[in-house]
N, C-alpha and C positions, 0 to 999 in steps of 0.2 A: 541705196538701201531704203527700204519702206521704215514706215514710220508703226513704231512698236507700242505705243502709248495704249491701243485697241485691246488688244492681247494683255497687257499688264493689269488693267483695268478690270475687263472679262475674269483674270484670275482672282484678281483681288476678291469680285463679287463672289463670285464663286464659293473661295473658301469663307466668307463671311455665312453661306447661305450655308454650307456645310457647318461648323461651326454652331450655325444657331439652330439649325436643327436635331443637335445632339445633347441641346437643352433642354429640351421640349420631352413631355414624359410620354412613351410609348403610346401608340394609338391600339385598343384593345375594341376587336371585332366578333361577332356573333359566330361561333363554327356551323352553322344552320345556315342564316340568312344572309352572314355578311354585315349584317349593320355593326356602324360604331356606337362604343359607349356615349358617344354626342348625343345618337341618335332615339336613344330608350329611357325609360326609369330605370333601369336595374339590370344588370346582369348578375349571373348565377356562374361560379365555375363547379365543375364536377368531374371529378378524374382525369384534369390536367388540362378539360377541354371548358372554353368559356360560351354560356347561352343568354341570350337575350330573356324578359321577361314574356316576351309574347311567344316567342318559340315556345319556351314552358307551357304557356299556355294553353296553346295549340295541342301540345304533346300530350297535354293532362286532358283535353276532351276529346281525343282521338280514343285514349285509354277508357276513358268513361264511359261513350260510345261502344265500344266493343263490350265492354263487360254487361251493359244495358241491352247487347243484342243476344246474348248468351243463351 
């Protein structure tokens, strides 16, 4: 018979890594671009949906833009 110490080991990590990852408070991402809250100043949620401050951004001189070409 093989020797099982491999295997027992592997699990052990395992559920350690499980375990510590259910510590750890959800990672909240951009619905636009995908970035993490890591990765910005600020997010904005609105209507269940979460945005980045630069998405806003964008969003708000896309809108500005249009109304300026009017």
């Amino acid at each position: 018979m093989g020797d099982r110490s491999d295997i027992d080991a592997r699990k052990t990590e395992t559920s350690r890594k499980f375990e510590e990852g259910k510590r750890e408070k959800p990672l909240i991402r951009c619905r636009a671009c995908r970035k993490s809250s890591r990765e910005v100043k600020a997010m904005v949620e609105m209507g269940g949906f979460v945005f980045c401050d630069a998405c806003i951004d964008l969003a708000a001189s896309i809108i500005a833009g249009r109304k300026a070409g009017r």
